[in-house]
C-alpha positions in Angstrom: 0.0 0.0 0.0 1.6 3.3 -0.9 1.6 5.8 1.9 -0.8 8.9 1.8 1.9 10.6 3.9 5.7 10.9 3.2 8.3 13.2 5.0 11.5 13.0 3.6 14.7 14.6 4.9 13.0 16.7 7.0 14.1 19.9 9.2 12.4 22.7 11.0 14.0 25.3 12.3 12.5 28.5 14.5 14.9 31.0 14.1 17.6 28.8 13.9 16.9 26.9 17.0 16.2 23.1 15.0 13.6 21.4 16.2 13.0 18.5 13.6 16.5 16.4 12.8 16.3 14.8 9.4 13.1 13.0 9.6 12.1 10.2 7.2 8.5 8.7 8.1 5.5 7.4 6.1 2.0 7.1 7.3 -0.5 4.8 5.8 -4.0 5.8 4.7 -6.2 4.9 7.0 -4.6 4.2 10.3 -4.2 5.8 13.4 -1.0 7.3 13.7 0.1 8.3 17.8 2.8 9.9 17.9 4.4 10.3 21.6 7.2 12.0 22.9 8.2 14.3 25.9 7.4 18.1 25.7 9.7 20.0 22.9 10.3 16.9 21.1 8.5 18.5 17.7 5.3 16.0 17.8 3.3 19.5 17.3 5.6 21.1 15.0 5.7 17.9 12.8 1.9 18.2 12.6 1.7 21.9 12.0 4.4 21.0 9.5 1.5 19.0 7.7 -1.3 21.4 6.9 1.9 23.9 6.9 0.2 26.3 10.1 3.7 26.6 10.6 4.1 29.4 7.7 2.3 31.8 9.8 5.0 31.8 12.5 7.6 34.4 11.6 11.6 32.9 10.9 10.2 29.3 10.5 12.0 27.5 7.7 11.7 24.1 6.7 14.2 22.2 5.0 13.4 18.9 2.6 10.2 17.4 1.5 6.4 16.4 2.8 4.7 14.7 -0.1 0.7 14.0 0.5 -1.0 11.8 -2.2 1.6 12.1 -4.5 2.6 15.6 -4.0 5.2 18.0 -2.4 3.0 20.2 -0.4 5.6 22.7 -0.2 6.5 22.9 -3.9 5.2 26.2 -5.6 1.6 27.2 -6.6 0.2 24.6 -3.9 -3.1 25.7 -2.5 -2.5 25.9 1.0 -6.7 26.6 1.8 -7.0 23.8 -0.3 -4.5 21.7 1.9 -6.0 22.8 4.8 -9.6 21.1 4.3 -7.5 17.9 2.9 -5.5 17.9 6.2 -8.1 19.2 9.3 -6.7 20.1 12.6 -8.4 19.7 15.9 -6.3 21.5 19.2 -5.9 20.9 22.5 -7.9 23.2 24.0 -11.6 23.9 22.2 -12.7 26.7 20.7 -16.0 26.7 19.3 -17.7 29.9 17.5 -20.0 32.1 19.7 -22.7 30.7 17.5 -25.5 27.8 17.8 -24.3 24.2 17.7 -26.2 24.2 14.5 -24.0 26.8 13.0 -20.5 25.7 14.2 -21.0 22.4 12.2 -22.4 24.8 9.2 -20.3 27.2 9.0 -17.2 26.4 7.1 -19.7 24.3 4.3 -21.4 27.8 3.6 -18.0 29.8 3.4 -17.6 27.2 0.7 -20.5 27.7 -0.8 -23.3 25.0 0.2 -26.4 26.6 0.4 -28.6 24.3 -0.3 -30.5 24.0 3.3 -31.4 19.7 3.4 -27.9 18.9 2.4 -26.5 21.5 4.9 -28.8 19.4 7.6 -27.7 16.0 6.6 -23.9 17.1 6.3 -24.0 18.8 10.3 -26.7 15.3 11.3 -23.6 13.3 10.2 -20.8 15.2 11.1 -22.5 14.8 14.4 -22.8 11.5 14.4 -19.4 10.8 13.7 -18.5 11.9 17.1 -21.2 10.9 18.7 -22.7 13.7 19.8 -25.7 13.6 17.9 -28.2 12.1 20.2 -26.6 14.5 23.1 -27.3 18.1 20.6 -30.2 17.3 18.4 -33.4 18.9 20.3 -31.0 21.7 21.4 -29.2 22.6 17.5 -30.2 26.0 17.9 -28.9 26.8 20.9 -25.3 28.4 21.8 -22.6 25.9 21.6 -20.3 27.4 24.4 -23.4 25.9 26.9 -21.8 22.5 26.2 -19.1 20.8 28.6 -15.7 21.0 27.5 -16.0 17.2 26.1 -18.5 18.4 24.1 -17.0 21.4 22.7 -14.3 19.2 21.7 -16.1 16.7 19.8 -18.1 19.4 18.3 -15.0 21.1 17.2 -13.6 17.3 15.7 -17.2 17.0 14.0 -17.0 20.9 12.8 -13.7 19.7 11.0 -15.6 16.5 9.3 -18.2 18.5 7.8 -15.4 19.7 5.7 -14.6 16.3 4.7 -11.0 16.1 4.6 -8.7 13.3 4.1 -6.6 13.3 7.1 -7.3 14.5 10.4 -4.4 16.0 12.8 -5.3 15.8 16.6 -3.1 17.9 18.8 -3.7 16.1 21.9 -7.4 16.5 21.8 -8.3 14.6 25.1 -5.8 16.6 27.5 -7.8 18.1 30.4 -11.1 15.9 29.5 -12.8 13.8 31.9 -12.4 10.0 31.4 -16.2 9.3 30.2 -15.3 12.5 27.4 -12.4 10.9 26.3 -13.2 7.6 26.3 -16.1 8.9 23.5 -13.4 10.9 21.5 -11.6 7.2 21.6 -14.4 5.7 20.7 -15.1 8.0 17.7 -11.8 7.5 16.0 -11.6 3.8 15.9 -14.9 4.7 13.7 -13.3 8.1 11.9 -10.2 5.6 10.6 -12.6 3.5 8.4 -12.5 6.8 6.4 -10.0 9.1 7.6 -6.3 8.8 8.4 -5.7 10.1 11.7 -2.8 11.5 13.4 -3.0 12.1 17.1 -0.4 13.3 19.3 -0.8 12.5 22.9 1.2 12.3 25.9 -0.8 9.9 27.5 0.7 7.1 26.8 -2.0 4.5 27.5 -4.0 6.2 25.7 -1.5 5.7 22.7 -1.2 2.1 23.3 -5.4 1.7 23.3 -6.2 3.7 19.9 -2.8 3.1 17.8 -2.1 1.4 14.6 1.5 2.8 14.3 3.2 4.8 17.2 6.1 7.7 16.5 8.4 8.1 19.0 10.0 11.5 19.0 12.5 12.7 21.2 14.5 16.8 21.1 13.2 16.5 17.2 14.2 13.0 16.5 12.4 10.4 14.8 13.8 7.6 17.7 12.0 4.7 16.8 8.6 3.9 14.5 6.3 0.6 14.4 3.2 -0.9 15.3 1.9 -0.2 18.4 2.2 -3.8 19.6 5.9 -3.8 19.0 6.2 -0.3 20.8 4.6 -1.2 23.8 5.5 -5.1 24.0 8.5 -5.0 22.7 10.6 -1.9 21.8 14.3 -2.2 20.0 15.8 1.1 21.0 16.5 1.6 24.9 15.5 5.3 24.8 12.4 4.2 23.9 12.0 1.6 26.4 13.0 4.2 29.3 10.2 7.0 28.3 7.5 4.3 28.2 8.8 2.6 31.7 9.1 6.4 32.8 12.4 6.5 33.5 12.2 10.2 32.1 9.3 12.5 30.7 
């Protein structure tokens, strides 16, 4: 299977403080991706790398490739908006729009011009769905979405980002500061979401990784240290860094 994801060679620098080292990794389509690491290892800057969010940060410079289906997303006349809907991008902390719940869902399908009213419906009904949150919202669509819990906000924010129907979805640790019950339903949603979506999740709970992952990253001060499946991570692990972050040992 060829990968929908390929970074080849890959540095990123702020100012000139590196924080990816020549990183070579390819990420299947659909599978679930965890990539774990202790704080400042680049996990985030890796996947802001991806729908290139990184461009807005001033003296950030990238050096070698990131090819998705194909193609060199940073190669000239790429439509980064365009990338952007391909590659969506739920954050740690939720932020939904000071609108209806109804409208949060909406709102990025009529800024690209769906207007037509019943599809609108069934796109947000689905979208919903997805993260199950449907049968929680749907006698209360019209009302404001920052009256929800924080675990809802957040899967109204993932479901917000489906209704654009991208190809890959990036999940800056999505679950951090969410009940157990919220993020065991976030969990539950993505072993769903990978059926048609590849997923990327970074997480620093590490059980967490080992519940949810086909493949597991291990990054460590902007280093690609080791990369398999999630059973060989966690059961058996060939480097010895890797074995000391997962046994604690630092992190």
């Amino acid at each position: 299977m060829e990968p929908i994801i390929l970074a080849k060679n890959l540095n990123a620098y702020y100012h000139e403080k590196l924080f990816i080292r020549n990183l070579n990794l390819d990420i299947l389509p659909n599978e679930i991706l965890t990539i774990i690491g202790p704080a400042n290892s680049g996990k985030t800057t890796f996947l802001r790398c991806l729908n290139r969010l990184n461009d807005l940060i001033p003296y950030f410079r990238l050096e070698g490739e990131i090819f998705f289906a194909g193609q060199n997303i940073y190669a000239n006349g790429i439509d980064v908006s365009l990338l952007r809907r391909h590659m969506g991008m739920v954050f740690a902390n939720p932020i939904p729009l000071p609108y209806s719940i109804f409208e949060n869902v909406a709102f990025a399908p009529q800024l690209h011009r769906l207007k037509d009213k019943k599809q609108l419906a069934q796109l947000v009904e689905k979208s919903l769905k997805a993260v199950h949150l449907w049968d929680e919202v749907k006698s209360r669509l019209p009302d404001s979405a920052l009256k929800l819990s924080g675990g809802q906000q957040q899967r109204l924010c993932l479901a917000r980002v489906l209704a654009l129907e991208p190809q890959v979805l990036l999940l800056d640790e999505p679950t951090a500061g969410l009940d157990p019950i919220s993020t065991a339903k976030i969990e539950d949603a993505l072993y769903e979401l990978k059926k048609e979506y590849t997923i990327i999740l970074v997480t620093n709970n590490i059980k967490q990784a080992a519940r949810v992952a086909d493949k597991v990253a291990f990054f460590l001060m902007g280093e690609l240290v080791e990369y398999d499946t999630a059973r060989n991570i966690f059961t058996a692990p060939k480097n010895k860094k890797t074995e000391e972050y997962l046994s604690g040992r630092f992190g």
